[in-house]
C-alpha positions in Angstrom: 3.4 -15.0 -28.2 0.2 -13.5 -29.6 0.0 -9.9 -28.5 -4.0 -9.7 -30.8 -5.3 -12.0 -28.1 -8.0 -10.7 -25.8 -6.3 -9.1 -22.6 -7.2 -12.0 -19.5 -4.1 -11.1 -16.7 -3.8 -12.5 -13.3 -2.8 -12.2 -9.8 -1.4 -15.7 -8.6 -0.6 -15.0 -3.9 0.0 -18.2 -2.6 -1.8 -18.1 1.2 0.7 -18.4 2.7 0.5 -14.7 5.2 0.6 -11.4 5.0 0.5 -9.5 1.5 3.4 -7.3 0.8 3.4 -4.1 -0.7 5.5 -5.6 -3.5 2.6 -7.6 -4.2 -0.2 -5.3 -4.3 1.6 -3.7 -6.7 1.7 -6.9 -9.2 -2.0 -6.7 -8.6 -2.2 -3.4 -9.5 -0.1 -3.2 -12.7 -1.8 -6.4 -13.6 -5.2 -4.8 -12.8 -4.2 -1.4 -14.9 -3.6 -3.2 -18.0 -6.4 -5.1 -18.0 -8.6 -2.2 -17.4 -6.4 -0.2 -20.1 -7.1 -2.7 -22.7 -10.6 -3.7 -21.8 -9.7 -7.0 -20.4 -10.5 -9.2 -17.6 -8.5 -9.4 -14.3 -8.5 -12.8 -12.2 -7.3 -13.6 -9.3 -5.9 -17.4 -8.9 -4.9 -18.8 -5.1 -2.0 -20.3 -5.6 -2.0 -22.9 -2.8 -0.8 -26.2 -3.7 2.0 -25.9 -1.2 -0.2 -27.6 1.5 3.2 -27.4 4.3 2.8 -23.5 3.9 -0.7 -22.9 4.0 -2.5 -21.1 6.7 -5.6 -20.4 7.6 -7.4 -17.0 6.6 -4.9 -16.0 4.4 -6.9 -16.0 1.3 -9.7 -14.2 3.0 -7.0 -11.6 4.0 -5.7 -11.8 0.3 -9.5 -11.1 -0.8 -10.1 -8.3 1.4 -6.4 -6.4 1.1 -7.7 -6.5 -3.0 -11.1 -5.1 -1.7 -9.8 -2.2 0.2 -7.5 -1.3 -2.6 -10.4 -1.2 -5.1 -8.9 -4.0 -7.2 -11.9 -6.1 -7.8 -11.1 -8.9 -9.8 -13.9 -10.4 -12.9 -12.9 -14.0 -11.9 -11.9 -15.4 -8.2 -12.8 -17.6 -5.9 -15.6 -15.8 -4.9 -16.8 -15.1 -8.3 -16.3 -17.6 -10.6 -16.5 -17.3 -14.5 -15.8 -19.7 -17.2 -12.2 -20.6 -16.2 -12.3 -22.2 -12.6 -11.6 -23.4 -10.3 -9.7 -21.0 -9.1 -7.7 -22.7 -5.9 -5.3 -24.7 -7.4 -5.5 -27.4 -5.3 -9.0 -27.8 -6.7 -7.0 -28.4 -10.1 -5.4 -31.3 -8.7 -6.3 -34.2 -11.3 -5.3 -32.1 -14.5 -1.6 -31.3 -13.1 -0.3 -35.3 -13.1 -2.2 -35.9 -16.6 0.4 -33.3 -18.1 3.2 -34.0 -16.1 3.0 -38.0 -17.1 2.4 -36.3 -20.8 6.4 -34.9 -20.4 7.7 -38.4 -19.4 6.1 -40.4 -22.1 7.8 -37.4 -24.4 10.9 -37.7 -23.2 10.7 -34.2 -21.4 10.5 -35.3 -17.8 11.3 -38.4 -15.8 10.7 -39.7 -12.4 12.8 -39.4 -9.3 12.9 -41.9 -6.3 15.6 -40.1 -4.1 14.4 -39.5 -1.1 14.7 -36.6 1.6 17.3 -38.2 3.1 19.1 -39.1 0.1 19.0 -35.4 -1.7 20.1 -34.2 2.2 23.0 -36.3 2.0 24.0 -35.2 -1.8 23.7 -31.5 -0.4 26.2 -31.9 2.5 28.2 -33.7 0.1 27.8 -30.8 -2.5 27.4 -27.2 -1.0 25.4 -26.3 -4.0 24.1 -29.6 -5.4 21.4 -28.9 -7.7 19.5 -31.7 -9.8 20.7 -30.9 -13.3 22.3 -32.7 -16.4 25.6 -32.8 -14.3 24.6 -35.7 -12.4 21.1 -36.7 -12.9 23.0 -39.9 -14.2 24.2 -40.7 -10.4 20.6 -40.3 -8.4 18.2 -42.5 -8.5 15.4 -41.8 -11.2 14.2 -43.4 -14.3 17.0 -42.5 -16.6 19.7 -44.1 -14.7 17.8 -47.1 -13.2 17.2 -50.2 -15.8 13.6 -49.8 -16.9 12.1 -52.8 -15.3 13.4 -51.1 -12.0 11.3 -47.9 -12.4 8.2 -50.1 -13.4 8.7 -52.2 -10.4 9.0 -49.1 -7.9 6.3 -47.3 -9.8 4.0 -50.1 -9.0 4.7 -50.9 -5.3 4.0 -47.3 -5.1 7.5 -45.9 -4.2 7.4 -42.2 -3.4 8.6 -40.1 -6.3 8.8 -36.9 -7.7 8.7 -36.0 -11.6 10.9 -34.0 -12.6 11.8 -31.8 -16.3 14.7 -32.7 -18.4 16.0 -29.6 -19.0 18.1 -30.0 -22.3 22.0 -29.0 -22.3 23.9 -26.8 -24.3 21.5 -25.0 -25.3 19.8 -21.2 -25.4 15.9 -20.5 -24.0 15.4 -16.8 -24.8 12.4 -14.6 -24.9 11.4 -11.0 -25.1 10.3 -9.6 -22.1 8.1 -6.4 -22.3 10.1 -4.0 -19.6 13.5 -5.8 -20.0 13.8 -6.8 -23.9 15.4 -10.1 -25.3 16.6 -11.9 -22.3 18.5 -15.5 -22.5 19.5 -18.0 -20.1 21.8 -21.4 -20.8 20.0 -24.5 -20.2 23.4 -25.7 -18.2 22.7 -23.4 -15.9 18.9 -24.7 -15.2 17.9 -27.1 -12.8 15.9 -30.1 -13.5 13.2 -28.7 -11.1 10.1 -30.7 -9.6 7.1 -30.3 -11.7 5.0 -33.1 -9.2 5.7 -33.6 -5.4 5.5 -36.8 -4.0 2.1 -36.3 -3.1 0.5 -35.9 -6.0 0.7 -31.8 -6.1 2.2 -30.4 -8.6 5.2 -27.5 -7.8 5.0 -23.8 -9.2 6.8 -24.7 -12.0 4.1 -26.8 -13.5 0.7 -25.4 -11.8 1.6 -21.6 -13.3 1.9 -23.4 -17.1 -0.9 -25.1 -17.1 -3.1 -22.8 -14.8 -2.3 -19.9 -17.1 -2.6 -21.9 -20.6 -5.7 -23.5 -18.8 -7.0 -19.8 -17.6 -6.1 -18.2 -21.5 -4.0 -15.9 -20.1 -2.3 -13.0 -21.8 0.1 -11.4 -20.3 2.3 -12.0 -16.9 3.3 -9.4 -14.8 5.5 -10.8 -11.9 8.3 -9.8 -9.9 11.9 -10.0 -11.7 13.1 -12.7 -8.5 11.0 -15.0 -11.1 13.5 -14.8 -13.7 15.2 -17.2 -12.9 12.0 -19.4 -13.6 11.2 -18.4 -16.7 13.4 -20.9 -19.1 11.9 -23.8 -17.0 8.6 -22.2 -17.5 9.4 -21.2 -21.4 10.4 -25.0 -21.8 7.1 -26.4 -20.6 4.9 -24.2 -22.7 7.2 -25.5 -25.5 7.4 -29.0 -24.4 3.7 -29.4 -23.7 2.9 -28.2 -27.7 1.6 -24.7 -26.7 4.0 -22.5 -27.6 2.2 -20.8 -29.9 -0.5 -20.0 -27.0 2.4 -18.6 -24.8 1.9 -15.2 -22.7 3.5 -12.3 -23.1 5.9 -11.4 -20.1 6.7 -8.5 -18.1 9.0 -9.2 -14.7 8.7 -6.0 -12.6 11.6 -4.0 -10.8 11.8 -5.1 -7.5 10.8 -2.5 -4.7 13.9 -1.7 -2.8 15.1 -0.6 0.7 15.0 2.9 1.5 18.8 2.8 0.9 18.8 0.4 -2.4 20.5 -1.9 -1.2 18.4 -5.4 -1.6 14.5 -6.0 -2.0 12.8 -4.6 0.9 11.4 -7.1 3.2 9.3 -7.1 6.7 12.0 -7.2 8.6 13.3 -3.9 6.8 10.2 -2.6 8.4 10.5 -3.8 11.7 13.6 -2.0 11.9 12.4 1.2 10.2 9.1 1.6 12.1 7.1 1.4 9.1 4.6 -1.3 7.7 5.0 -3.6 4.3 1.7 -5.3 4.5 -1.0 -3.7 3.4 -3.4 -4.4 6.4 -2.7 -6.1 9.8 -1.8 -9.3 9.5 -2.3 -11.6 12.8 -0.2 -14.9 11.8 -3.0 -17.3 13.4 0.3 -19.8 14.3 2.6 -17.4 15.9 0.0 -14.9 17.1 2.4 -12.3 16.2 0.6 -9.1 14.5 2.5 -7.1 11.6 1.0 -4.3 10.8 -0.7 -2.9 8.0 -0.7 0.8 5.9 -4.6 0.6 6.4 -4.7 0.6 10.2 -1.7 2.9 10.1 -4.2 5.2 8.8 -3.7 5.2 5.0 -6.4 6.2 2.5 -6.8 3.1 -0.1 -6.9 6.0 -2.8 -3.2 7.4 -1.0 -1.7 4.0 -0.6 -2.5 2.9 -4.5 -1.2 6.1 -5.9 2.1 5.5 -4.1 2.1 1.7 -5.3 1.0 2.8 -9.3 4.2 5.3 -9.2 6.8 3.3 -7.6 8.9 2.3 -10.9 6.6 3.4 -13.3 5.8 7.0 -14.4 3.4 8.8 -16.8 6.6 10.8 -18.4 5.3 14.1 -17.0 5.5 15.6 -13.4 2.2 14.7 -12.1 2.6 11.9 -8.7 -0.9 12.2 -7.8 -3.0 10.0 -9.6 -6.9 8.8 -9.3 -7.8 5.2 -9.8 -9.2 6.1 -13.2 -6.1 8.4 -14.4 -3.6 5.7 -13.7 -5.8 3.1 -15.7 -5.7 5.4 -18.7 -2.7 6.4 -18.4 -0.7 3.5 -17.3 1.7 1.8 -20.4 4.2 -1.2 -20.1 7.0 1.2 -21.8 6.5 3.1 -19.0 7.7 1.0 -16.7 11.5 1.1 -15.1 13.7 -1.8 -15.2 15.8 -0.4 -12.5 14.2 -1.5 -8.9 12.4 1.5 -7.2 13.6 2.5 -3.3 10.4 2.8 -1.1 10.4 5.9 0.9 8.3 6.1 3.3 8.5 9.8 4.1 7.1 10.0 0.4 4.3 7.6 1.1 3.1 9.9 4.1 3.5 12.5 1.9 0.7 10.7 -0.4 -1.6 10.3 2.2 -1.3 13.7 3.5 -2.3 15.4 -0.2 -4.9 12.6 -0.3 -6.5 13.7 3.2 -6.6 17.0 1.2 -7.6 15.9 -2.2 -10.4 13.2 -1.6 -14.2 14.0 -1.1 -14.6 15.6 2.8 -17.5 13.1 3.7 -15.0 10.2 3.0 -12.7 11.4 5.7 -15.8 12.5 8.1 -16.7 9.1 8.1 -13.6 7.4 9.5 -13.0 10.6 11.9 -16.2 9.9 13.8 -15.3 6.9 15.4 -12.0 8.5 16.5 -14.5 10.5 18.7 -16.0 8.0 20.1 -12.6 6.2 20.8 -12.4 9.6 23.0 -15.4 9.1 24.8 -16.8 12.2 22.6 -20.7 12.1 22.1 -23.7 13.7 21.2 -21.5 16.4 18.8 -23.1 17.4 15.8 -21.8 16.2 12.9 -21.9 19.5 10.9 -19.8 20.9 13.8 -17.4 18.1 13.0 -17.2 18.5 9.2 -16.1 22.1 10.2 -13.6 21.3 12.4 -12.3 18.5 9.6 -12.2 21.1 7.3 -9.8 23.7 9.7 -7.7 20.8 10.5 -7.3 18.4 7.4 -4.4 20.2 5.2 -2.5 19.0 9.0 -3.3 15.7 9.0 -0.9 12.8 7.7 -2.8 10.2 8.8 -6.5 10.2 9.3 -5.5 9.4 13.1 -4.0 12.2 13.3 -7.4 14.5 13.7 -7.6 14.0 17.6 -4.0 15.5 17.8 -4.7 18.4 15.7 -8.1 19.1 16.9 -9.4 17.8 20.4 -9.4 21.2 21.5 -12.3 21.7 19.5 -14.1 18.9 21.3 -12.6 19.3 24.9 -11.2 22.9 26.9 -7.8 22.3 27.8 -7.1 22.0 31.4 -2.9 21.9 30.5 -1.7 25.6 29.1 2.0 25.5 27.3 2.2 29.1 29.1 6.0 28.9 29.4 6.8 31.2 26.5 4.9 33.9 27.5 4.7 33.9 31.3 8.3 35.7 32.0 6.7 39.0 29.9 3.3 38.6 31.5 2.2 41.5 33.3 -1.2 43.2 34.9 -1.7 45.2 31.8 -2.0 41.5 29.8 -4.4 40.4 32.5 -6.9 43.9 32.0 -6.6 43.2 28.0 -8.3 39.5 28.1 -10.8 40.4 30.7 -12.0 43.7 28.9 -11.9 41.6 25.6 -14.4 39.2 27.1 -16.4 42.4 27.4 -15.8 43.3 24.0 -16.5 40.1 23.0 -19.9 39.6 24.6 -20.9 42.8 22.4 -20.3 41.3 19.9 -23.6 40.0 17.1 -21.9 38.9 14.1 -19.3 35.9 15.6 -17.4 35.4 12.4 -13.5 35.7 12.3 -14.0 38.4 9.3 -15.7 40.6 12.3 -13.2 39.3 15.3 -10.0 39.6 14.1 -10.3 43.5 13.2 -11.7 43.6 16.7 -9.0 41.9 18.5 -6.1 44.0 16.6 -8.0 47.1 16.9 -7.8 46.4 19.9 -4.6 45.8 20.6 -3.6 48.9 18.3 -5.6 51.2 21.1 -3.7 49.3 24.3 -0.2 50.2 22.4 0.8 46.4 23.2 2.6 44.5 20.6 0.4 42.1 18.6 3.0 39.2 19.5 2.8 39.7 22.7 -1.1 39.1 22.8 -1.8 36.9 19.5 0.4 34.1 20.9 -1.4 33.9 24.7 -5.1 34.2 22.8 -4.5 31.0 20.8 -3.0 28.8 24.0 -5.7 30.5 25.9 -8.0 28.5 22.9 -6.2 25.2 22.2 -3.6 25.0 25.2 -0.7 25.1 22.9 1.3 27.1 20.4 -0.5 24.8 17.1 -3.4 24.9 15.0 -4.9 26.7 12.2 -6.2 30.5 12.2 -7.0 31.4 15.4 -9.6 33.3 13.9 -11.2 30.5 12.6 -11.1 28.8 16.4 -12.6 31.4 17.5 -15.5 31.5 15.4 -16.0 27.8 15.6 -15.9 27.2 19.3 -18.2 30.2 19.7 -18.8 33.0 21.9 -19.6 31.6 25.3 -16.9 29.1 25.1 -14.5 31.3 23.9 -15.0 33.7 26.6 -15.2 30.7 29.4 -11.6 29.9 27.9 -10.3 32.9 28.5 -11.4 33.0 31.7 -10.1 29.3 32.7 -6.8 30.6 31.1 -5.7 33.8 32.9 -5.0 32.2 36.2 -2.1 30.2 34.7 -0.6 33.3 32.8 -0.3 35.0 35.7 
């Protein structure tokens, strides 16, 4: 492996649905390196697995990448030097290399059928293709030679499959894990072409990534098992030298560690693993997605970039640009990291707080109009975002904090303080709306001294007359300074409040 190379890394989805959080986060790391070392990120479409395919997925793929801010040099839509980049568009080079194995003794051709493997599996609960019994099945290293000629040329269906070698060590040195071996008796001899003519992972990745010049490869550790059929190709195929360097991430756990967290974890849980909605065009069924849930891009990436890797100080909250220059291999865990979603709320809600105003004014105003609100001035707006934001979790969560800004309650929560109402209560708020109307400088710096002045003189508690004042205002017991309401709604309406209000005190 040749670590002087210039840095090319790549993301590699098959289209095949939804994109999990577990892969974002391979696009990620793969897309902090790269930008860490100047290189170039690309993103492949793995989709040679025509039986899985569906349609729109690798749009969805493209625009999942988009609204994560992980634009890639080389794709699809952008092409460079190094395409194409759909695999099945590779289709011609794949059996070239694969009939390059055979004629070197490293691969072979298998005629059993469906039926035929089927029946060795019921036979054998865990059959698997291997040097056990390759022997017995029907391929062209047990059948006489002028038998697999013949087949070959009346066109039998086949597959071609590698010869993995027995008794023997493949090793490499992974960059989060170490030196990590496997015994080739333990590998299967796994398809490398279909019978159609496609070519399996196995294959496709090798030559897609030696094709590609490819660096490094960050993938999920549930590929290790792959890798000594993968190491043996680069070897077998004479590019060893030319090989990437490897990194197989911790997997992202369930929220109690136990196993890889999955979409059905989130079913369960109430929580999304996509990272946008996902309509599965075959089922019709719609899983949804951290950006409809109301997650900022900017939260949702943070919580990705730190979930099993960590800058070695206490910072979690991270800009795009911070984790790029920050973000190291050695860094990473090889433990797998639980996913807590109570911490990824937690994210979003200090990235409501954190991120530029005008970027959460812009996806708040159409929650307005979702509410039939018009004709509000958007300055107005940005002031009520900026009372209400350090509340929010989700950008969604504006209408519930502040609709009272936008609407006069018609529903009081007057139950905590009607059992101590009395006349003298009632006199207070109308001769306040008196006060109130006197009033030239409506700013909560002049109106609360007012109000407690106020109270001081009636000899009333300040409890007892703060609490009704702010349901009076928003209809509840919530919300920021009532001070601050008061200034914002202004003078008229906060006196018609008042008024609207004292009938159900009483």
């Amino acid at each position: 492996m040749n670590s002087e190379r210039k840095v090319r890394v790549r993301f590699a989805p098959s289209p095949t649905g939804g994109l999990h959080l577990g892969g974002v986060r391979t696009a990620l790391f793969n897309y902090l390196f790269a930008r860490h070392h100047k290189g170039e990120f690309i993103l492949r479409i793995e989709d040679t697995d025509q039986t899985r395919f569906v349609p729109g997925a690798e749009e969805y793929i493209t625009e999942c990448l988009d609204w994560c801010g992980l634009t890639p040099d080389e794709s699809p839509n952008k092409p460079g030097a190094f395409g194409p980049y759909r695999q099945s568009e590779r289709k011609p080079s794949y059996r070239q290399y694969a009939e390059q194995l055979i004629e070197s003794g490293y691969a072979y051709y298998a005629f059993d059928t469906a039926a035929e493997l089927d029946e060795q599996r019921q036979l054998q609960p865990n059959f698997r293709y291997s040097h056990e019994n390759r022997m017995q099945l029907r391929n062209s290293l047990s059948l006489p030679a002028e038998e697999t000629q013949k087949l070959l040329a009346e066109g039998h269906p086949h597959t071609i499959r590698i010869k993995v070698p027995t008794d023997e060590t493949v090793a490499f040195e992974d960059m989060i894990r170490g030196w990590v071996s496997f015994e080739t008796n333990l590998v299967d001899d796994k398809v490398l072409l279909k019978a159609d003519g496609m070519p399996t992972y196995h294959l496709a990745v090798v030559v897609d990534d030696r094709a590609m010049e490819i660096s490094h490869i960050f993938r999920g550790e549930e590929w290790l098992p792959s890798a000594p059929v993968h190491i043996l190709l680069w070897e077998y195929l004479g590019w060893k030298t030319e090989m990437p360097n490897w990194a197989h991430l911790p997997l992202i756990l369930k929220p109690d560690g136990n196993g890889k967290l999955s979409k059905r974890d989130g079913d369960r849980l109430g929580f999304p693993v996509y990272a946008m909605n996902w309509n599965d065009p075959k089922t019709g069924d719609l899983t949804k997605g951290f950006r409809e849930m109301g997650f900022l891009s900017e939260a949702f990436v943070n919580m990705l970039g730190v979930l099993g890797w960590n800058d070695g100080t206490e910072q979690e909250l991270f800009t795009m640009d911070e984790l790029i220059e920050k973000f190291s291999v050695e860094r990473i865990n090889k433990a797998g990291a639980k996913f807590d979603f109570e911490k990824a709320k937690w994210f979003n809600h200090e990235w409501i707080k954190k991120i530029d105003q005008p970027i959460i004014l812009a996806r708040v105003l159409p929650i307005l109009a979702v509410h039939q609100v018009t004709g509000v001035d958007e300055t107005y707006v940005n002031q009520v975002l900026t009372l209400v934001k350090e509340r929010m979790t989700f950008v969604e969560d504006f209408w519930e904090q502040a609709s009272f800004f936008f609407q006069r309650p018609t529903q009081f929560d007057a139950d905590a303080v009607k059992p101590k109402w009395n006349a003298d209560k009632t006199t207070f708020f109308q001769s306040l709306i008196t006060d109130f109307n006197t009033v030239e400088s409506w700013e909560a710096a002049t109106l609360e001294p007012l109000f407690k002045e106020k109270i001081a003189t009636s000899g009333m508690k300040i409890g007892e007359l703060m609490m009704p004042f702010r349901i009076m205002l928003v209809g509840g017991k919530f919300g920021p300074d009532v001070f601050q309401i008061t200034q914002l709604l202004g003078k008229e309406e906060v006196n018609a409040r008042i008024a609207n209000a004292l009938p159900h005190f009483e």
